[in-house]
N, C-alpha and C positions, 0 to 999 in steps of 0.2 A: 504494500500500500504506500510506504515512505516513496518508491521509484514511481509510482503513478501520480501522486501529490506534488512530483516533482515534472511530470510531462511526461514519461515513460510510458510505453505502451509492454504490457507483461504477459506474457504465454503462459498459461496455465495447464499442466499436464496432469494425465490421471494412466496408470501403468505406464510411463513414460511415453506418449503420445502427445500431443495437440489436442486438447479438450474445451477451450473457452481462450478467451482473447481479454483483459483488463485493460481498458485504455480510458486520459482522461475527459472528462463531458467538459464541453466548451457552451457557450448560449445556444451557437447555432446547430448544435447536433441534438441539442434540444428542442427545441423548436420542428425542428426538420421530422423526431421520432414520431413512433405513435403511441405515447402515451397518453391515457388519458387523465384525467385531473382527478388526484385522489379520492376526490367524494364523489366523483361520479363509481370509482372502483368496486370504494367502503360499500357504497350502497348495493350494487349488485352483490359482492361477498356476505353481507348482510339478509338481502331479500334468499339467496340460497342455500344459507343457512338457516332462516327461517319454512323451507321448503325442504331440510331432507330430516331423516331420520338419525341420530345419534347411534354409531356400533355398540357403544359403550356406556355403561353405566356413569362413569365418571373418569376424571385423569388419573387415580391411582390403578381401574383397571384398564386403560388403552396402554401407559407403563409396563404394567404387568406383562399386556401379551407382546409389546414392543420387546421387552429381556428375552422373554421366551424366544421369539422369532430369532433374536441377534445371536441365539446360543448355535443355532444350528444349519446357519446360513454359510 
């Protein structure tokens, strides 16, 4: 992050490959993307969580079955 904060553009590898590209945001690549404006985001992440159904009881068991999963993966 310090080499991107500085202009650096960073390759980021996953099993030693090319997996993601870190470079830094200027106004006009801003502009240019297609982001949309946070609240318009919030509000759809919001409206579709009000639209599905919970797997889990609560965070101590989605935890739960996340340990279990990582044991055996």
């Amino acid at each position: 992050m310090k080499a991107v904060s500085k202009g650096e553009k960073v390759v980021v590898t996953l099993r030693g490959k090319p997996f993601a590209l870190i470079s830094p945001v200027t106004v006009d690549s801003l502009e240019k993307s297609s982001l949309r404006p946070l609240a318009d985001a919030w509000n759809d992440i919001e409206n579709t969580l009000e639209k599905t159904v919970p797997k889990f009881k609560g965070p101590k068991e989605a935890m739960a079955w996340t340990r279990r999963r990582q044991q055996y993966s």
